[in-house]
N, CA, C and O of each residue as an XYZ file, in Angstrom:
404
protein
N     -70.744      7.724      8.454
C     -69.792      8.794      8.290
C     -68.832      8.429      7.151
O     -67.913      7.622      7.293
N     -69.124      9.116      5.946
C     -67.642      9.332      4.869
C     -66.236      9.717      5.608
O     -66.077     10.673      6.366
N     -65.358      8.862      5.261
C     -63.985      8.714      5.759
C     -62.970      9.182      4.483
O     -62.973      8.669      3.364
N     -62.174     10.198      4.908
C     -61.441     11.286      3.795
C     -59.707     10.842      4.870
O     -59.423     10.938      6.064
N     -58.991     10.392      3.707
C     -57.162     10.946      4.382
C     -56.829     11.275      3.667
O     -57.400     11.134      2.586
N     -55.678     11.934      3.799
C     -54.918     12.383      2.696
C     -53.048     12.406      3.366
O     -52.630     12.927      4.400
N     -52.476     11.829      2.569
C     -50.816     11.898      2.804
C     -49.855     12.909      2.418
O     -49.920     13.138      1.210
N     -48.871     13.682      3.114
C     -48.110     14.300      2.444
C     -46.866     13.910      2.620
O     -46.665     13.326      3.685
N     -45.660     14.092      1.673
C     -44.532     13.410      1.884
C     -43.658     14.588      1.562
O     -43.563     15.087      0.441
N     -42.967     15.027      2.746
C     -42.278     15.928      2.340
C     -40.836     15.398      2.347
O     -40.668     14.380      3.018
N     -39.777     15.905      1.724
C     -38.211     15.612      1.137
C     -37.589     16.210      1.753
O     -38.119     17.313      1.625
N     -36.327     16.404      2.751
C     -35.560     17.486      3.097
C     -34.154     17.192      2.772
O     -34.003     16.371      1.867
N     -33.140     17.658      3.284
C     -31.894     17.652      2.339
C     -31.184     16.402      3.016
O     -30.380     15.678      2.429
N     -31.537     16.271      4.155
C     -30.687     14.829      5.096
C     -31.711     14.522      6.200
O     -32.779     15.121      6.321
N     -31.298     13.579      6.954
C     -32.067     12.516      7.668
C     -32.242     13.958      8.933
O     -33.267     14.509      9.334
N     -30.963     14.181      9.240
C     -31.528     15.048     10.657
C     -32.455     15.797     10.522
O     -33.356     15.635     11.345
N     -32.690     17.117      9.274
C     -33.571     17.554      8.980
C     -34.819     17.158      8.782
O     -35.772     17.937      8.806
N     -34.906     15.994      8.584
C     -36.362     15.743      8.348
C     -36.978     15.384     10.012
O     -38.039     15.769     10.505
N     -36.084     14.664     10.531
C     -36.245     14.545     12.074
C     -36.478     15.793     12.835
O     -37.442     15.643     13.585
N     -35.889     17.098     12.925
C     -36.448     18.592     13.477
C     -37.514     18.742     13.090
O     -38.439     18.972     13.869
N     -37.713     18.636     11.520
C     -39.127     19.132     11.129
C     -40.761     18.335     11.637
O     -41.930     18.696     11.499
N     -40.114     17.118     12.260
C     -41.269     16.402     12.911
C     -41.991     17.223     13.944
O     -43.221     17.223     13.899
N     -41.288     18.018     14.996
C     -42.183     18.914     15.896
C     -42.898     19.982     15.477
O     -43.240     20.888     16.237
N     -43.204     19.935     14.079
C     -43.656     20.949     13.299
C     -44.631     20.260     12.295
O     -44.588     20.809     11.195
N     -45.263     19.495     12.347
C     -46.249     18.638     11.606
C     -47.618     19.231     12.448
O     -48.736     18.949     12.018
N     -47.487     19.911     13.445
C     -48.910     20.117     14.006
C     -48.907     21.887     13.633
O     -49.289     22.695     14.479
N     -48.579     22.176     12.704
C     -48.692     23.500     12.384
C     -47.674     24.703     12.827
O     -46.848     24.416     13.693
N     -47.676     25.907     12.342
C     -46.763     26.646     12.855
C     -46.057     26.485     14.198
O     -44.852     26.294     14.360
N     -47.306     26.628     15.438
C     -46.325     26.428     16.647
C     -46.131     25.429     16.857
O     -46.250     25.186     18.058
N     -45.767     24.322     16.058
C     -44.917     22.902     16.554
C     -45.602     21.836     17.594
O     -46.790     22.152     17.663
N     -45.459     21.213     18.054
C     -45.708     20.118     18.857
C     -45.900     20.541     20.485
O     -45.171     19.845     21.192
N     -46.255     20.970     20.819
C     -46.352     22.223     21.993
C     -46.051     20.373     23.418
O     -46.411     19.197     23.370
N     -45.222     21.241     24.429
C     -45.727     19.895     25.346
C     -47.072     19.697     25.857
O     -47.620     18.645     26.187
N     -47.524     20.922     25.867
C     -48.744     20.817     26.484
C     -49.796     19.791     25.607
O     -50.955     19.751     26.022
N     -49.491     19.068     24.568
C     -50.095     18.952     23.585
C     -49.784     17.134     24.097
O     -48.668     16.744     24.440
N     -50.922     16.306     24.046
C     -51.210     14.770     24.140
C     -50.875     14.428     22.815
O     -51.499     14.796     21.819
N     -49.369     13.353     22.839
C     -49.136     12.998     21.900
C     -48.950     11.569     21.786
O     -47.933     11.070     22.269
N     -49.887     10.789     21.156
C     -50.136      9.455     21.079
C     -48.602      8.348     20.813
O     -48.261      8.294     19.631
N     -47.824      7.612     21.696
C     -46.963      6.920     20.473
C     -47.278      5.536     20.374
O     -47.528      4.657     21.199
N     -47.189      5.590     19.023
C     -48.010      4.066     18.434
C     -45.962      3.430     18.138
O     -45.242      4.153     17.449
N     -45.498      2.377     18.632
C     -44.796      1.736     18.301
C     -44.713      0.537     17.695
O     -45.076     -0.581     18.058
N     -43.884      1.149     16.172
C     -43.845      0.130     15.143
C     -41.954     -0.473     14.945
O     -41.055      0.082     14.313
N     -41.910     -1.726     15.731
C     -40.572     -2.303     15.280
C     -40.014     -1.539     16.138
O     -38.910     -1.180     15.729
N     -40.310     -1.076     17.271
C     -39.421     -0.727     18.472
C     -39.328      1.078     17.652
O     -38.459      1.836     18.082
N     -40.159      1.504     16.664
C     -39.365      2.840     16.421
C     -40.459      3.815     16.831
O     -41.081      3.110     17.626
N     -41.277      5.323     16.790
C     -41.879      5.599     17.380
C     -42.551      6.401     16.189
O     -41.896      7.222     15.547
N     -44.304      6.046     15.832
C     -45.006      6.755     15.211
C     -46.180      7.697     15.707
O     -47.278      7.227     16.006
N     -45.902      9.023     15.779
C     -46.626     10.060     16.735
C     -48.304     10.524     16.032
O     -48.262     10.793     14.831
N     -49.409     10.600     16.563
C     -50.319     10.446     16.500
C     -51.321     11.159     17.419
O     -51.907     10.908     18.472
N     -51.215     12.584     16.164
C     -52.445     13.761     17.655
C     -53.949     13.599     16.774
O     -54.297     13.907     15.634
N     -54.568     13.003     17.849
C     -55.821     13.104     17.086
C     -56.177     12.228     15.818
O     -55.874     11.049     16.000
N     -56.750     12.494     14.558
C     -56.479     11.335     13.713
C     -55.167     11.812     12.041
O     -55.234     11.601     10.830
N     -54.213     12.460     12.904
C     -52.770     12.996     12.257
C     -51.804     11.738     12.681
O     -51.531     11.311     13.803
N     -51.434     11.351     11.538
C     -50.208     10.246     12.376
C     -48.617     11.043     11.257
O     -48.579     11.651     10.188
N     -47.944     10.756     11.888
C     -46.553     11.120     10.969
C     -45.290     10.376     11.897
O     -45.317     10.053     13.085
N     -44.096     10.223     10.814
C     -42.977      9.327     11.444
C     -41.886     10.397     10.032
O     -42.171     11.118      9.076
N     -40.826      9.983     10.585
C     -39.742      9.934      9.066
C     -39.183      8.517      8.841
O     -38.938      7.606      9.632
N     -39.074      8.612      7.666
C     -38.201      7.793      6.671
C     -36.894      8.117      5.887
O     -37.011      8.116      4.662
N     -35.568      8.417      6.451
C     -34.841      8.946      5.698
C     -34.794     10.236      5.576
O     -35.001     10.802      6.649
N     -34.600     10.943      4.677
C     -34.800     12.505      4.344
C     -36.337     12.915      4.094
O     -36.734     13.975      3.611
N     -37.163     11.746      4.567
C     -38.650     12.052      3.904
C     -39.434     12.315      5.617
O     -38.865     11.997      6.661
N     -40.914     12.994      5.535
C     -41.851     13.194      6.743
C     -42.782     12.585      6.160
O     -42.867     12.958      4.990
N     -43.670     11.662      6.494
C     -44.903     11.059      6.111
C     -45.907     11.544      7.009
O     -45.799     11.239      8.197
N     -47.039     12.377      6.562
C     -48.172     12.643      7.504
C     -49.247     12.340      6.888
O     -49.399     12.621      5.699
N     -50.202     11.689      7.643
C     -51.371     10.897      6.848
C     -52.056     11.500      7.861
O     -51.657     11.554      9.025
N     -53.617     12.197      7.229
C     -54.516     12.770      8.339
C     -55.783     12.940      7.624
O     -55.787     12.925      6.394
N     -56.990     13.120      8.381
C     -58.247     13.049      7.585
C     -58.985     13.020      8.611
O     -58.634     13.118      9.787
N     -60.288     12.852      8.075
C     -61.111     12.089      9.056
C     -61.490     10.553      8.748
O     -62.316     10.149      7.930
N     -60.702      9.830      9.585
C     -60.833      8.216      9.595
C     -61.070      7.520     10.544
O     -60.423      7.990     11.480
N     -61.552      6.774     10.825
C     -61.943      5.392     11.771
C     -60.649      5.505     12.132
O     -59.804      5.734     11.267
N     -60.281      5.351     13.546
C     -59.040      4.739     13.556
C     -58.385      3.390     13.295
O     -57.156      3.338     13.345
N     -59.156      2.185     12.994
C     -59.259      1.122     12.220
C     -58.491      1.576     10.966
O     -57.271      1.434     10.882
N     -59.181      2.083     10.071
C     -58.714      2.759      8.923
C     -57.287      3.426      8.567
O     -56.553      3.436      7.579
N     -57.249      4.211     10.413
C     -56.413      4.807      9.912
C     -54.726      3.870     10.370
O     -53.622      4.042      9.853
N     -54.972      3.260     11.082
C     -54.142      2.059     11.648
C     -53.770      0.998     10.252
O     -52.737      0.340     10.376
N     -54.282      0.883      9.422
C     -54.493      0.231      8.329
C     -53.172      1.198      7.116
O     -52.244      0.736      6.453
N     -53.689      2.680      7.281
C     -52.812      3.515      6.252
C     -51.635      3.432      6.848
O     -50.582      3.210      6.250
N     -51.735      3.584      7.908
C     -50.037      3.328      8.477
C     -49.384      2.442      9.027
O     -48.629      2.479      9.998
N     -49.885      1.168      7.987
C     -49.090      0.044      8.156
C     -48.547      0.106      6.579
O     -47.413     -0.202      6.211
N     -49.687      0.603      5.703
C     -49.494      0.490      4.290
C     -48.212      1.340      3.593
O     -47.636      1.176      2.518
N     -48.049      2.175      4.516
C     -46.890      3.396      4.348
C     -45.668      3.206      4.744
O     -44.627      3.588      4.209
N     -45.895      2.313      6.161
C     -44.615      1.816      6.515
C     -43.809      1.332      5.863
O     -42.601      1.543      5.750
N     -45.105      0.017      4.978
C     -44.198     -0.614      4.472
C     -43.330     -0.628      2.983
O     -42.585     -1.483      2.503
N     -43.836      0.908      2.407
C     -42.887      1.619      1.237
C     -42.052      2.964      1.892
O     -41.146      3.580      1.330
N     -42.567      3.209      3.108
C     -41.477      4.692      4.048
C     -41.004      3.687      5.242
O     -41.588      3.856      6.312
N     -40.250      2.904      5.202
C     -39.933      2.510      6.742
C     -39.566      3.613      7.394
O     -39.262      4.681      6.863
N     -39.598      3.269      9.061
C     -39.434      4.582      9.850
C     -37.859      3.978     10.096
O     -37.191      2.947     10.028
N     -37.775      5.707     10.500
C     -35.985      5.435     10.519
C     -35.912      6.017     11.817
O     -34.786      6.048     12.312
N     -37.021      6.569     12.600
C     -36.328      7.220     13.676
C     -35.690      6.127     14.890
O     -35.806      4.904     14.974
N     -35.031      7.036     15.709
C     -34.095      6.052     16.385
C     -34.969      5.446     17.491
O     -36.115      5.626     17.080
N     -35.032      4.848     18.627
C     -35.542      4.158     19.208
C     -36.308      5.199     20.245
O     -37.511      5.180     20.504
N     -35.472      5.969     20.693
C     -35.488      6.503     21.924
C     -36.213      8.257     21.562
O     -36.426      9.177     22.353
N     -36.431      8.184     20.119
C     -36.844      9.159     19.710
C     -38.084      9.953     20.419
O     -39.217      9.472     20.378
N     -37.750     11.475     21.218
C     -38.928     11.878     22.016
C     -39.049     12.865     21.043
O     -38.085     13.534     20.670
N     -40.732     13.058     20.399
C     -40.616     14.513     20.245
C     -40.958     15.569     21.003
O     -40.290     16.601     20.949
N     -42.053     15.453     21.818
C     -41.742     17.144     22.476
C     -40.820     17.309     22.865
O     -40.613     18.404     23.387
N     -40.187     16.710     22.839
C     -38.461     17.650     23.506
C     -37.728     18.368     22.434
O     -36.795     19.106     22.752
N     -38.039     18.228     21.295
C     -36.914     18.599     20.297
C     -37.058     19.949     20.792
O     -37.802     20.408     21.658
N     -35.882     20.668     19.798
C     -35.523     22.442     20.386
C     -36.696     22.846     19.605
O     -36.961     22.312     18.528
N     -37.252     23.579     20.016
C     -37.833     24.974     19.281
C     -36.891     25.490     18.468
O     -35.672     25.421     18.628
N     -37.646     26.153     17.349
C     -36.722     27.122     16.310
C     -36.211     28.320     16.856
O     -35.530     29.074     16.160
């Protein structure tokens, strides 16, 4: 099997904002609870992971890396990302809970 990711890094105007926009990385309707959401913890902070989609923030930035990858592979991209986007979210960071829009 050929293995494809691809990263997007989106910018928002401040840290909180980029943190709301995390329940919204799984498409229009957001992060649904009903929805199994993997957390991979890096340095005590929390990197969310549906399927082979991983995303965290860094600052005013969203990092989402997704494709079709080994998860080997893809465990590999998001160490490589970390370590130029450190994650900034806070410890205790849940996302399905955030508000809906």
């Amino acid at each position: 099997m050929r293995s494809s990711l691809s990263v997007e890094i989106d910018q928002y105007p401040n840290d909180a904002w980029a943190r709301y926009e995390l329940r919204f990385r799984n498409g229009d309707q957001g992060v649904g609870d009903e929805i199994n959401v993997k957390t991979v913890w890096t340095l005590d902070r929390p990197v969310f992971v549906i399927g082979s989609k991983a995303f965290w923030s860094s600052g005013d930035k969203v990092i989402v890396i997704s494709g079709n990858a080994a998860p080997a592979i893809l465990d590999a991209f998001i160490n490589a990302y970390l370590q130029r986007y450190p994650n900034t979210l806070e410890h205790d960071f849940d996302l399905p809970y955030l508000p809906q829009r």
